[in-house]
C-alpha positions as YAML, in Angstrom:
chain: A
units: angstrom
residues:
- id: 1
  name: UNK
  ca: [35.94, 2.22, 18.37]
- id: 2
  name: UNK
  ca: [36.92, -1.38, 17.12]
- id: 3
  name: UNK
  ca: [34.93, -2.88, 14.45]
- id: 4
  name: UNK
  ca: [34.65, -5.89, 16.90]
- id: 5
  name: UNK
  ca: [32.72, -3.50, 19.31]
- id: 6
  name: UNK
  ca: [30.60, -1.82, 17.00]
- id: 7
  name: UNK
  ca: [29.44, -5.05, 16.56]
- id: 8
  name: UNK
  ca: [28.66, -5.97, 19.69]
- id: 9
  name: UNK
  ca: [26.94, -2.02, 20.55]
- id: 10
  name: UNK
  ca: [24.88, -3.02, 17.04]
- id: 11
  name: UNK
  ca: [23.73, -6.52, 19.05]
- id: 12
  name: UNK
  ca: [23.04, -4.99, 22.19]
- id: 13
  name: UNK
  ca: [21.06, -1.91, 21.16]
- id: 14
  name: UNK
  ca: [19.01, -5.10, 18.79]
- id: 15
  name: UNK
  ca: [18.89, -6.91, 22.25]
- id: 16
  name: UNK
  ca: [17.72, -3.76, 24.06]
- id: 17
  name: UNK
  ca: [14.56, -3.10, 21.37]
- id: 18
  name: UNK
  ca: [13.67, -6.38, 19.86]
- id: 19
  name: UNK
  ca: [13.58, -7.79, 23.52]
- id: 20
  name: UNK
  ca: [16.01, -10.46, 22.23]
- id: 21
  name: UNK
  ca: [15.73, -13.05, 19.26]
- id: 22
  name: UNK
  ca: [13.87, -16.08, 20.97]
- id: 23
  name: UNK
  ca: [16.57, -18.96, 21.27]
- id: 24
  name: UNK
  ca: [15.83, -22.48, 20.19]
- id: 25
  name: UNK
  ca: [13.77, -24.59, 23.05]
- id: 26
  name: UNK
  ca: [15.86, -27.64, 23.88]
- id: 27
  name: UNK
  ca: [14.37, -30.48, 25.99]
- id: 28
  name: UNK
  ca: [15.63, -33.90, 25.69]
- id: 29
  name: UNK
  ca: [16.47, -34.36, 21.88]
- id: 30
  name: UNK
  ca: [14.40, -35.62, 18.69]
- id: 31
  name: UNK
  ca: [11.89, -37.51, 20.87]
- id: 32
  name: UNK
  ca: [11.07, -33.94, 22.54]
- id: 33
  name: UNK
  ca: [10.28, -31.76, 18.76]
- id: 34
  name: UNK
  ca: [6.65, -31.30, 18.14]
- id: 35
  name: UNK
  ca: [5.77, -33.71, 14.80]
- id: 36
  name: UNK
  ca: [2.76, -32.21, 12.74]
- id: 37
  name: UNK
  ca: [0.39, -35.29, 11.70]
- id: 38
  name: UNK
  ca: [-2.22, -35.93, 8.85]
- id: 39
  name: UNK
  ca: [-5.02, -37.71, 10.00]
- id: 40
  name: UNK
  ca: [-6.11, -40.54, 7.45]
- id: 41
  name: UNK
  ca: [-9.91, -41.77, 7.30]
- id: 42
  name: UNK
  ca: [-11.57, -44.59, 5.04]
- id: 43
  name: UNK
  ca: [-12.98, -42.99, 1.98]
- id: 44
  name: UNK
  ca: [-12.24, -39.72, 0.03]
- id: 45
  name: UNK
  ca: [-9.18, -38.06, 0.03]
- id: 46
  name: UNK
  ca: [-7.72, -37.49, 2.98]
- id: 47
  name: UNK
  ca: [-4.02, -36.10, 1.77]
- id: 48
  name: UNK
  ca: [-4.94, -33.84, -1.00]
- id: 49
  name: UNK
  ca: [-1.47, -31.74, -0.34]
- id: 50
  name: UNK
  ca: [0.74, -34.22, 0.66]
- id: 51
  name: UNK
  ca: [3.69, -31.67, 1.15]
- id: 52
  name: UNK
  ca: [1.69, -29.01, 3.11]
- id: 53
  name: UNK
  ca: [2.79, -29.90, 6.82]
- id: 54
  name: UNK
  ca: [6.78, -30.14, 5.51]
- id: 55
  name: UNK
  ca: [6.32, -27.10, 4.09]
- id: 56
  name: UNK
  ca: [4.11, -25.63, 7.84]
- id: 57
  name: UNK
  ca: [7.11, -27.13, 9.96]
- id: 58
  name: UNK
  ca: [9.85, -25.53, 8.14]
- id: 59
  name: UNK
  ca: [8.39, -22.46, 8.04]
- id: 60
  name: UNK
  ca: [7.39, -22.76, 12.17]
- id: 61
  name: UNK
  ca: [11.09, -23.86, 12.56]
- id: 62
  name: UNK
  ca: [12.65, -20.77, 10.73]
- id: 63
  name: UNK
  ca: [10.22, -18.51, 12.49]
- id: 64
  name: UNK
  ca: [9.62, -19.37, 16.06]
- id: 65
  name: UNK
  ca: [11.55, -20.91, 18.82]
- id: 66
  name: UNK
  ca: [9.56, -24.21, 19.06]
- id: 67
  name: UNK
  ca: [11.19, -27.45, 18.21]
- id: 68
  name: UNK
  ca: [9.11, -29.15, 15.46]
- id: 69
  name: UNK
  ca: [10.51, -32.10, 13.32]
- id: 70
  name: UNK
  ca: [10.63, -31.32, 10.04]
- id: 71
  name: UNK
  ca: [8.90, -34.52, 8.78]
- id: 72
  name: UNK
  ca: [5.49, -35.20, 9.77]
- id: 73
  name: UNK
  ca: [3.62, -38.43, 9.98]
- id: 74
  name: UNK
  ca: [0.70, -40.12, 8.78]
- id: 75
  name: UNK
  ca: [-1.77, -41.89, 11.24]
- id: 76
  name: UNK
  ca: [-4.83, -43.19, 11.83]
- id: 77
  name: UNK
  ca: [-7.46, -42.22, 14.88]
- id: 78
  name: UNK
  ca: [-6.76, -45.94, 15.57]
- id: 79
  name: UNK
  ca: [-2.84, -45.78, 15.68]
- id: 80
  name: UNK
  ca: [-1.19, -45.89, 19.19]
- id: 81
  name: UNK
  ca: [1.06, -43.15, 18.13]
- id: 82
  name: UNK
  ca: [-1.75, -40.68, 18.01]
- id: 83
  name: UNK
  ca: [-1.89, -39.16, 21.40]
- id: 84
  name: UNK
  ca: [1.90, -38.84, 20.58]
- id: 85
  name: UNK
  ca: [0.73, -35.75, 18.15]
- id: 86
  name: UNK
  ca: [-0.70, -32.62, 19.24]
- id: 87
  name: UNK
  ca: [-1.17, -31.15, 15.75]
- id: 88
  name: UNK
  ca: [-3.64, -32.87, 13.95]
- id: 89
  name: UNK
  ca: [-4.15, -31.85, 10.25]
- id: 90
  name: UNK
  ca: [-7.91, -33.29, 8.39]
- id: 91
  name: UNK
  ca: [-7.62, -32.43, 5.16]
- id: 92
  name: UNK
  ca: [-9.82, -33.44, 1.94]
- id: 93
  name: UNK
  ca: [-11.77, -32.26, -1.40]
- id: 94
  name: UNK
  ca: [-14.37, -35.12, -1.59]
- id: 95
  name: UNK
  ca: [-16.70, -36.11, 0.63]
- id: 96
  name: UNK
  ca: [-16.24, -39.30, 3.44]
- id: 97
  name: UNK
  ca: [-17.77, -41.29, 5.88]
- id: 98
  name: UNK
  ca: [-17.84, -40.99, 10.05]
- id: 99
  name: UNK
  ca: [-15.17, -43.14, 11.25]
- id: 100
  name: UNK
  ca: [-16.34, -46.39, 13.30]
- id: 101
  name: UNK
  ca: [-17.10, -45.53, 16.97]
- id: 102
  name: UNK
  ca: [-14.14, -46.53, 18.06]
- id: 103
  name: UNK
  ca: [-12.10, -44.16, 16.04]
- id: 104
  name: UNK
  ca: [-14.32, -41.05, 17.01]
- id: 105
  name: UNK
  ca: [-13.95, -42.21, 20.77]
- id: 106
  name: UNK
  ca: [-10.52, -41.65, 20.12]
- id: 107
  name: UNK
  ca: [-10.54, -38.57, 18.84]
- id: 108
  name: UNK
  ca: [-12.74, -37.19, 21.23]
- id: 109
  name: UNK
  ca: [-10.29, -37.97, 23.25]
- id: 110
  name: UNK
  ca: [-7.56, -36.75, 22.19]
- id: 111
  name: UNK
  ca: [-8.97, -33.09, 22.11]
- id: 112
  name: UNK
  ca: [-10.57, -33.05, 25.46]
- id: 113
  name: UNK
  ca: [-6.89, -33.85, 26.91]
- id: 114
  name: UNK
  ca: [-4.91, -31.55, 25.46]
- id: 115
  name: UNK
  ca: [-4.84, -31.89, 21.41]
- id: 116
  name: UNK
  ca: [-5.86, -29.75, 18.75]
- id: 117
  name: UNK
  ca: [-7.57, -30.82, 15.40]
- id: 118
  name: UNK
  ca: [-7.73, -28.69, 12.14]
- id: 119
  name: UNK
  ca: [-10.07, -29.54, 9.81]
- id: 120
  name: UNK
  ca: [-9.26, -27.85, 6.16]
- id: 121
  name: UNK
  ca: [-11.28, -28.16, 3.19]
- id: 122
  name: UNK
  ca: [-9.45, -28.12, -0.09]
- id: 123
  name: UNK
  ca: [-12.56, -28.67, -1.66]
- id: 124
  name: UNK
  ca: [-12.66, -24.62, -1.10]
- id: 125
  name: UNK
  ca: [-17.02, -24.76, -1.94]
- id: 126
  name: UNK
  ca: [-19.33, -24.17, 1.27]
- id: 127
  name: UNK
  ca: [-22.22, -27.29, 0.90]
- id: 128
  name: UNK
  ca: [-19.49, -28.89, -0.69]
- id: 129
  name: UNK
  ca: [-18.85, -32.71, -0.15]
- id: 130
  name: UNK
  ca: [-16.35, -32.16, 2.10]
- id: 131
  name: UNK
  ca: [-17.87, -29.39, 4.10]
- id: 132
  name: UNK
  ca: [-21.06, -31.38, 4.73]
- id: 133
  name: UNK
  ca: [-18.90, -34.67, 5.72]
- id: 134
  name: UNK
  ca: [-16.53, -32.25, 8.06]
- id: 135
  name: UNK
  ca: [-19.65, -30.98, 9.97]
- id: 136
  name: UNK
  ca: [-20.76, -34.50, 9.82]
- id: 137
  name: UNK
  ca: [-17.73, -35.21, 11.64]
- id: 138
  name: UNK
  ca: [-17.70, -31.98, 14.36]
- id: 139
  name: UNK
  ca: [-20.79, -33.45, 15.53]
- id: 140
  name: UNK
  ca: [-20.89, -36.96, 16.03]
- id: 141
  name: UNK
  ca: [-17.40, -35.85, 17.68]
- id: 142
  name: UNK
  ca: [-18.50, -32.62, 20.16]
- id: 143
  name: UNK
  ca: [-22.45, -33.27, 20.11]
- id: 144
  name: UNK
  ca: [-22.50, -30.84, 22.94]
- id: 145
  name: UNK
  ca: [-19.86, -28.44, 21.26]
- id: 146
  name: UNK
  ca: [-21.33, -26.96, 17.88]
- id: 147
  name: UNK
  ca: [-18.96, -25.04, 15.41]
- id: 148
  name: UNK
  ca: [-19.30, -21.61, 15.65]
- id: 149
  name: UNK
  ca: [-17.75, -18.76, 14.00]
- id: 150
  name: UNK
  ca: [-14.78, -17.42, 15.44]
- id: 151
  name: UNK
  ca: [-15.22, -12.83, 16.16]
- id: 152
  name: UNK
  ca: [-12.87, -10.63, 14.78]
- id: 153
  name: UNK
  ca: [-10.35, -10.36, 16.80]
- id: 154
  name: UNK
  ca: [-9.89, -14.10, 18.20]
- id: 155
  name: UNK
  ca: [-6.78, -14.87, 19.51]
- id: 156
  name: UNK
  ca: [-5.93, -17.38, 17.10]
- id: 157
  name: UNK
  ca: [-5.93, -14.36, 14.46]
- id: 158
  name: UNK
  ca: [-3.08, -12.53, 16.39]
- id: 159
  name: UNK
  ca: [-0.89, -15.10, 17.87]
- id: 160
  name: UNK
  ca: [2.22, -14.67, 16.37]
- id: 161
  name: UNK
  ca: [1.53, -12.09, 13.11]
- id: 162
  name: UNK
  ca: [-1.67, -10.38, 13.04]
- id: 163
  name: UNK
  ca: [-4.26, -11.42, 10.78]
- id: 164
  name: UNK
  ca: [-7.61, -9.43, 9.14]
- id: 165
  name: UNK
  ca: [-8.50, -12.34, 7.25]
- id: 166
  name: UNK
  ca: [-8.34, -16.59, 7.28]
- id: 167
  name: UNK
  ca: [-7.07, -16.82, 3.50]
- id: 168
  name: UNK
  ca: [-5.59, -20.09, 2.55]
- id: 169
  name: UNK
  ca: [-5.32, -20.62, -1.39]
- id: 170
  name: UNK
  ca: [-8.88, -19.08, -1.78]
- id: 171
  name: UNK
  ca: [-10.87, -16.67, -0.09]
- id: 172
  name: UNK
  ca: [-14.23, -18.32, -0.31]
- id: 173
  name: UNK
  ca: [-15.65, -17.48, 3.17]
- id: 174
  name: UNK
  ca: [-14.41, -14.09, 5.35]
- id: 175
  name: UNK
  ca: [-14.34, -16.35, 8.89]
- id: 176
  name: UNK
  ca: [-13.11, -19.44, 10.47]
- id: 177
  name: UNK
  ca: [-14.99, -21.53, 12.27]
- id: 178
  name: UNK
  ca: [-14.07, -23.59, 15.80]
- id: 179
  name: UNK
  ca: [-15.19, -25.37, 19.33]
- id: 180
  name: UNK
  ca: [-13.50, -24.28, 22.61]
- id: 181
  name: UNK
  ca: [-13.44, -26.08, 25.55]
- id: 182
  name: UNK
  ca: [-12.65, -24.34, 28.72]
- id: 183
  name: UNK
  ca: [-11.43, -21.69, 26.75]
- id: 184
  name: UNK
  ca: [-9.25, -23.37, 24.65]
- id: 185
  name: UNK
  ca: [-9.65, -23.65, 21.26]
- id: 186
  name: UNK
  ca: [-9.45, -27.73, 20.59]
- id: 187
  name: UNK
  ca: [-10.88, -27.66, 16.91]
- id: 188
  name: UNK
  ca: [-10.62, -25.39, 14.07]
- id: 189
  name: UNK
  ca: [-12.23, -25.80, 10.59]
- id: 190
  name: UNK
  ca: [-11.14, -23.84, 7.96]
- id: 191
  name: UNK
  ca: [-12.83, -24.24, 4.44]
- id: 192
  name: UNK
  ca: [-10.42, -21.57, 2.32]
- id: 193
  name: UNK
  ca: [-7.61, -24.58, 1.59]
- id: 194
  name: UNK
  ca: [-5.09, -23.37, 4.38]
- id: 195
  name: UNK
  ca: [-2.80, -26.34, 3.13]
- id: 196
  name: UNK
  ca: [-2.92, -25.72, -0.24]
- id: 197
  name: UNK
  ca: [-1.89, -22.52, 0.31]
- id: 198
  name: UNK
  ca: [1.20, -23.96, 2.47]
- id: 199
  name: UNK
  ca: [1.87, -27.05, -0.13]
- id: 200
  name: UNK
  ca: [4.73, -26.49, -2.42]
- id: 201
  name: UNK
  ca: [6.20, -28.99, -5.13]
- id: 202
  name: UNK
  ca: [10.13, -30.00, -5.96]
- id: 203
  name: UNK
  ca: [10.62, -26.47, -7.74]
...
C-alpha cells in the first residue's frame, strides 16, 4: 500500500471515531467573529488582568470551531457598541459603585435579549469588597432573579471538557454562582479569579 494511502486509511479511520475534527465556522468575514469584551465601571478596578480575554480567545480559537477575534474590546454599559458583544467579562479586586440607572437599564438589557455577563472576582475573598459590590450589582440588575448556586452537574460544568470543580487562580469557594432566565444561563459570578488564572504576561 502507498504511503499516500496509508495516509489517507490513517484520516479516515480518525474521521470514522473522532466523528470528524470540527471545521472553522465561516459567515461573512471579521465583522461575523465573536469579540470578548471587558466591561468598564466608574470606581475600583475594573481591568485587574488586562491580558486575560487575549489569552480566553486564543485558547477558544485553537480549541473549538467558533470564530472569535483575537483582540477584545473595552466598553462601557453606555457605549453603542455594547449589544455588539455577547461576552461580557466584569472583572475587579476592590470594591465599586452601582452604575447610574441608565447604565444598569442597559445592561439589563442586554442579558434579557440574548447576552451573557460574567462577573469574576480577583479579589478571590468571599465578603470581600468586590464580592459585596458584585451582589450589589446582581440585584439592582435582576431584582426578581437572585444568584443562586449552580448543582453539580450544571451544564455549564460539562460543555466542552468536563469539570468537578470552578478553579480559577484560587480555589476559595467549591461552587459558582448564576441567574437563568428561561433556562438560559444569562449571568455567571465566579469569585475564584477565573481571569487571573487565564492572564498571562510577555514571557
Amino acid at each position: 500500500m502507498k504511503r499516500r494511502d496509508a495516509i489517507s486509511l490513517l484520516l479516515g479511520l480518525g474521521a470514522g471515531l473522532w466523528g470528524g475534527r470540527p471545521r472553522r465556522a465561516a459567515a461573512l468575514g471579521p465583522a461575523s467573529q465573536v469579540r470578548l469584551a471587558q466591561l468598564l465601571y466608574q470606581g475600583g478596578n475594573p481591568a485587574p488582568r488586562p491580558t486575560a480575554l487575549r489569552r480566553l480567545a486564543w485558547e477558544v480559537e485553537k480549541r473549538t470551531s467558533i470564530d472569535v477575534a483575537l483582540e477584545p474590546v473595552s466598553l462601557r454599559a453606555s457605549d453603542r457598541a455594547l449589544f455588539e458583544h455577547p461576552f461580557l467579562l466584569l472583572g475587579g479586586d476592590q470594591a465599586f459603585p452601582l452604575p447610574p440607572t441608565p447604565e444598569l437599564d442597559r445592561l439589563r438589557l442586554f442579558v434579557q435579549r440574548g447576552g451573557f455577563l460574567l462577573v469574576d472576582s480577583a479579589d478571590a475573598r468571599p465578603g470581600g469588597g468586590f464580592d459585596q459590590s458584585a451582589r450589589r450589582l446582581v440585584a439592582a440588575l435582576l431584582p426578581d432573579q437572585p444568584l443562586r448556586r449552580l448543582p453539580a452537574g450544571h451544564v455549564v460544568s460539562k460543555s466542552f471538557y468536563l469539570l468537578e470543580r470552578a478553579v480559577g487562580r484560587v480555589a476559595t469557594v467549591p461552587y459558582l454562582e448564576g441567574v437563568e432566565r428561561d433556562g438560559r444561563l444569562v449571568l455567571l459570578y465566579c469569585q475564584n479569579d477565573l481571569a487571573g488564572a487565564w492572564a498571562r504576561d510577555n514571557f
